[in-house]
N, C-alpha and C positions, 0 to 999 in steps of 0.2 A: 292342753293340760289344764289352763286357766279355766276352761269350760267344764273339764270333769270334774276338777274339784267343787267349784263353786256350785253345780249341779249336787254335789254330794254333799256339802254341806249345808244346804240350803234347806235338803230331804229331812236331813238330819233333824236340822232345827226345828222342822215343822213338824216332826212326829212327835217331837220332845211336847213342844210345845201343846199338841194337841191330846199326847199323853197326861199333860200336867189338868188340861180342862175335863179330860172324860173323869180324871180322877177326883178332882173338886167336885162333880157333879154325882158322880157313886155308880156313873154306869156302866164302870171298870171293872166292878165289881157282880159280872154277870154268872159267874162258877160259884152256884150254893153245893152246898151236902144235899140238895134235894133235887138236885141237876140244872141244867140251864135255866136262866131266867131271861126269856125271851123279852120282855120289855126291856131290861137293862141291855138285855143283847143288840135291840133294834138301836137305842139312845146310840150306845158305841161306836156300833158303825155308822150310824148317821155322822157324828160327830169326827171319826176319822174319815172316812167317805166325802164328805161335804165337802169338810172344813178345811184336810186337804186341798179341793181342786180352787176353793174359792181364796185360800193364802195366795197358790200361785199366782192366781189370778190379780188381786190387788198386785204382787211385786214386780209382775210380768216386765211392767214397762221402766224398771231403774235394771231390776234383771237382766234387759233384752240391752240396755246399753251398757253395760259394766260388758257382759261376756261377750256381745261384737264390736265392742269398740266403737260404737258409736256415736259420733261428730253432732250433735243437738246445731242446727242454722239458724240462731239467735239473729243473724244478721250477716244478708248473703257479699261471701268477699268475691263473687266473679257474676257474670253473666251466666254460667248453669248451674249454679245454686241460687240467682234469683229466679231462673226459668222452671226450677224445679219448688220451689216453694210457691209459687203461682199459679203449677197446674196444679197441686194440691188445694191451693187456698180456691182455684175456679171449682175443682171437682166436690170439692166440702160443701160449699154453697148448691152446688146444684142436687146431693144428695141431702142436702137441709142439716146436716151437723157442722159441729163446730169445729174452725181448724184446727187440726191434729197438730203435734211436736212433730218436724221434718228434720231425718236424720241421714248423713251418708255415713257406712261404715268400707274401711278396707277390702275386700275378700271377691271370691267368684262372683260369675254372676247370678243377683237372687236380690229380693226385696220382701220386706214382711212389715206386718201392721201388729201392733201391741198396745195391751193398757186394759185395765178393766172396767174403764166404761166409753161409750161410743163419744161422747163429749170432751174428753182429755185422753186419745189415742196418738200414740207415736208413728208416722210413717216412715221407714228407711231404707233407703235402695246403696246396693253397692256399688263400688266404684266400676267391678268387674260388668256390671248390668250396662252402667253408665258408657261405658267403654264398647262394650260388643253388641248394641242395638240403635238403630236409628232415635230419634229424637219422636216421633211416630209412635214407634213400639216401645219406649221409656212413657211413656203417655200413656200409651195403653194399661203396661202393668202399675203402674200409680192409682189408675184410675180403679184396677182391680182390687188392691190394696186398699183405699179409697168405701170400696165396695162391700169388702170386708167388715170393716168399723162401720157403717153405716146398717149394714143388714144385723149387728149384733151378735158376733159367729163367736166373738174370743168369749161373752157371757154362754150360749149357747152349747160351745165346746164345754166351758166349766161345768155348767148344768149335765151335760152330760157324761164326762167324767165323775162328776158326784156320785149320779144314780151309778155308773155300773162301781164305782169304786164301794157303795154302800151293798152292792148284792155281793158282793167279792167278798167282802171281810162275813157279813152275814152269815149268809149259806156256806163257808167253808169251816166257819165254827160249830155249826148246826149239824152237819152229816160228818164232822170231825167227832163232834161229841156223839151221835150215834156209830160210828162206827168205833168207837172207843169202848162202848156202852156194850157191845156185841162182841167185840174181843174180851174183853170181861165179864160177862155174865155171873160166870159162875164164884168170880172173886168176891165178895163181901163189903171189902173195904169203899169207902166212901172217898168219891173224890176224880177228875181227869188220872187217865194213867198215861203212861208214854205214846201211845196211840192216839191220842186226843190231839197231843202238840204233835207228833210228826203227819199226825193227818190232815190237819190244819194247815202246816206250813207248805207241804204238798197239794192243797185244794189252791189254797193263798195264788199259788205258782199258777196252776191248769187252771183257774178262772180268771185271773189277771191277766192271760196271755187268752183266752176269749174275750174279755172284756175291751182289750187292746184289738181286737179285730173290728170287735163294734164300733167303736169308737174312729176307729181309722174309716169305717162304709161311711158314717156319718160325717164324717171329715171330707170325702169325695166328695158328697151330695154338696157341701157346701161351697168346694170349688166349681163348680158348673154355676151354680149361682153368683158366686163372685165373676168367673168370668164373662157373663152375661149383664152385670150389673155393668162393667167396665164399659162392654158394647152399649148399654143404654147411656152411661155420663159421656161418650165419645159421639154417639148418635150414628155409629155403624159399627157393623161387625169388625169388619177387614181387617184395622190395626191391630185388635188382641187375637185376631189369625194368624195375622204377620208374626206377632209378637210370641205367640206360641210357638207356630213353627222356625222360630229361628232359638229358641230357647231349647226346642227339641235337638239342634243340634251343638247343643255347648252342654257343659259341666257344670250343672247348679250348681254353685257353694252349699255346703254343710252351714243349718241351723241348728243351733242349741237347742233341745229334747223338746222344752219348756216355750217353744216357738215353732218350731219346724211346721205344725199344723198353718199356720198361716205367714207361711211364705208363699213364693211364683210356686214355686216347686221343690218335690220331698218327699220323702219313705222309701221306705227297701221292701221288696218283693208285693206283691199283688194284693194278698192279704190284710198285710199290715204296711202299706201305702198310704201316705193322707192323702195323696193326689191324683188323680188317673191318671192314666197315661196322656200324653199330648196328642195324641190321635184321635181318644174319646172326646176332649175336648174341643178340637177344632168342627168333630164332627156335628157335635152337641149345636155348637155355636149356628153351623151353618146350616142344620136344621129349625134354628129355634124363630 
């Protein structure tokens, strides 16, 4: 419940927010009497499109610890939380970035990287990970995680979120207002009719749940890379094969919307998956 809400208000705030600047700026004001004004139209959605993925993106990482509970290891009080901040601080160095914040949170097993830039990124594994994997295969997925922030995927996901977030709002105003423009022909009156806004909010819907598909293939491609990345900071494959296939037989934990792209593992049904299956990936691996 803590996760929905905070997910919902977060939404909130940021449209508010990004309302309040396309309005400062005028290019809110893309409906003349003389029809669309496509410059102010592009401004718009650039502006919500963008400025959206790139808010989440700076919050991601105070976000990712509020709604999983996540324990920051300021200062390790056992023997595996020094062992885990160590293969972090070994795998940061050998991928040439700077140590990330190392976090355990409660829950299933799963582990995810967060933060918007590669240089002050959060690493955090569950306790459920820590629990149901060898000390081998907790190495592995770190290193994965690890591999993530190193390659630039949480900028690269925002970048890409932008763009289809800015064709989304775009084009469904643009064939909203012609189809609006065509149910009224013969009207006179000047101005969007009802058709304009329920066509809009209907495109809004059918291209945001395309856009959500793109974005999710794009999300695959990036875990093969992570997982391959892990195999290059371990110097063999095997442990993040190990490590996969025993992940294939547990219950990842549920990540928050605003994360789930870069965790171990994540998504529902094929389509709209951020991750391939664990069979593509082992396969991937041990062809590569």
């Amino acid at each position: 419940m803590k996760r929905i809400a905070l997910f919902l208000l977060t939404n909130i705030a940021v449209v508010v927010v990004l309302g309040i600047v396309a309005s400062l700026l005028g290019v809110n004001r893309y409906l003349t009497p003389n029809g669309l004004n496509l410059t102010s139209l592009l401004g718009f959605a650039f502006i919500m499109g963008f400025g959206g993925a790139f808010i989440s993106l700076l919050i991601s990482k105070p976000v990712a610890k509020w709604s999983s509970g996540v324990r920051v290891i300021n200062q390790p009080s056992n023997a595996d939380e020094a062992w885990i901040v160590e293969t972090v601080r070994k795998f940061a160095d050998k991928a040439g970035i700077k140590m990330p914040e190392v976090g355990i949170y409660e829950g299933e097993p799963n582990a995810f990287a967060t933060g918007a830039f590669k240089n002050s990124a959060l690493v955090a594994v569950s306790t459920g990970l820590l629990q149901g994997m060898t000390r081998e295969e907790v190495e592995a997925v770190i290193g994965h995680e690890v591999a993530h922030v190193a390659n630039g995927d949480m900028v690269t996901m925002a970048l890409i979120q932008g763009v289809m977030n800015t064709f989304v709002v775009f084009l469904s105003r643009v064939i909203g207002y012609a189809i609006d423009s065509f149910l009224r022909r013969d009207n006179e009156n000047s101005g969007p009719g009802i058709g304009y806004y329920v066509s809009t909010i209907v495109l809004d819907i059918l291209f945001g749940v395309l856009a959500s598909i793109i974005v999710a293939w794009f999300s695959r491609q990036r875990e093969f890379r992570a997982d391959a990345g892990a195999a290059q900071l371990m110097g063999r494959k095997q442990p993040m094969m190990n490590a996969l296939a025993r992940l294939g037989g547990m219950h990842p934990g549920e990540l928050p919307k605003n994360m789930a792209a870069m965790g171990i593992a994540g998504g529902i049904g094929q389509l709209f998956s951020t991750h391939p299956p664990i069979e593509q990936r082992i396969a991937a691996l041990q062809n590569s």
